[in-house]
Phi, psi and omega in degrees: 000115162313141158219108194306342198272315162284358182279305181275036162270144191041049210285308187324285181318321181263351154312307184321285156333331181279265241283327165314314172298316188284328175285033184225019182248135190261357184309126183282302181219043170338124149321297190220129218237129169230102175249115185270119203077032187315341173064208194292345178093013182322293194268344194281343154330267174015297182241043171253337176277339161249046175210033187317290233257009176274178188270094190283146181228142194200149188178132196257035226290035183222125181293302203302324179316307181300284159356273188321305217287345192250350169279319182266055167067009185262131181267098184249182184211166208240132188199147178257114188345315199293342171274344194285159166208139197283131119022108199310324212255353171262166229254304206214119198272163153204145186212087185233134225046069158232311179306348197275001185249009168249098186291327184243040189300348170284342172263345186255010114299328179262029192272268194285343155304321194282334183233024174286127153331149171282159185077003181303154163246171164221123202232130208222131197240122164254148150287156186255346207256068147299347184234007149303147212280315192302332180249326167284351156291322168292320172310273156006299174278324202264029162248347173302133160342298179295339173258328191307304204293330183284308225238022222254358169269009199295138188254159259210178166268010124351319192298334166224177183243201178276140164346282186309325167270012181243310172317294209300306189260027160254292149042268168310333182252018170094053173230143180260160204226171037351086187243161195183163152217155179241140134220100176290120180281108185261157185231119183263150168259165175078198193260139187056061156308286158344298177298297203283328164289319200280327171288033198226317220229272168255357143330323194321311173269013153281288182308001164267332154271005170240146182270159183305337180300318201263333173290314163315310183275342176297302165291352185281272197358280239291313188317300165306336173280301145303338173287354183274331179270322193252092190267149194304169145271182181262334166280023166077350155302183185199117188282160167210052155003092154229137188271122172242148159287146174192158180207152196192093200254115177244147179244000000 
């Protein structure tokens, strides 16, 4: 279960990655506007505000996510990425942080490039730090005995690829691409900062597998362990390196 409320602690932050993506879509006058995964409706306002006259589309696989996304003016609806199929008239796909919990998302861009109109764009955001402390620390505890039989699907870095492979295969489907990585040193505040961004996120399906008793000693583990790769400052902030992925694709 999503909890829009913890998603939009450091909503600033986790903004930032959409509007680096979106600015790099040259669409003048879209017809139909999509945003696959919309979360809470933060950003997806975003691009309705600079696109007024297109036919905005927003869709979710988290009821509460839609729920949120439709209390901030978004009309969304709640459907899994993996059933979409674009519309004769759109103009411009977007897709940020959502692919990276969809294991077979590389056949379904090249799916969805195939069945885009010509000159549409599609412009798509991953996180990249899966081999980062923040996730192999996690992998590490929920591989501990006591967690492994629970905990034993959590993905791996695998889950997304490189710049240069999300370029070859929009490439490969005829698109000319834009592809890149970032990595923004974010500065978190309060205590188990780290621990407390992952739990908005990539925690999410430990805490859906776990009852609360169990979820609690999982973070008393995991929590000593990231202030040590991510250690506090003495003014009680935390630098956090997290490297995001992007391609931006015309077709």
């Amino acid at each position: 279960m999503w909890d829009p409320a913890k998603y939009l602690d450091y909503a600033d932050l986790r903004g930032r990655p959409f509007y680096d993506l979106i600015g790099r879509i040259a669409a003048a006058e879209p017809r139909r506007v999509v945003d696959l995964g919309c979360g809470p409706g933060n950003l997806t306002v975003a691009l309705a505000s600079r696109w007024p006259g297109a036919k905005l589309e927003a869709l979710d696989s988290s009821p509460e996510m839609v729920e949120a996304a439709r209390a901030a003016g978004v009309d969304a609806r709640v459907a899994d990425v993996r059933e979409w199929s674009p519309e004769p008239d759109t103009d411009v796909v977007v897709t940020n942080a959502v692919l990276q919990w969809v294991p077979e998302h590389r056949a379904l861009l090249r799916r969805w490039v195939g069945e885009l109109p010509s000159g549409a764009w599609f412009a798509m955001q991953v996180p990249g730090n899966m081999d980062s402390p923040s996730h192999t620390l996690v992998r590490e505890v929920a591989a501990r005995p006591e967690w492994s039989a629970r905990l034993g699907g959590l993905r791996g870095v695998e889950a997304v690829d490189s710049p240069v492979e999300y370029a070859e295969l929009f490439a490969d489907a005829g698109c000319s691409v834009d592809a890149w990585e970032t990595t923004y040193v974010q500065r978190l505040s309060g205590p188990d900062a780290v621990l407390e961004w992952i739990t908005g996120t990539a925690l999410r399906p430990v805490r859906a597998a776990l009852d609360d008793e169990g979820w609690q000693r999982f973070r008393a583990e995991l929590a000593p362990l990231l202030n040590e790769a991510y250690p506090p400052r003495a003014d009680g902030t935390t630098w956090f390196p997290f490297r995001r992925v992007f391609a931006v694709a015309r077709v």
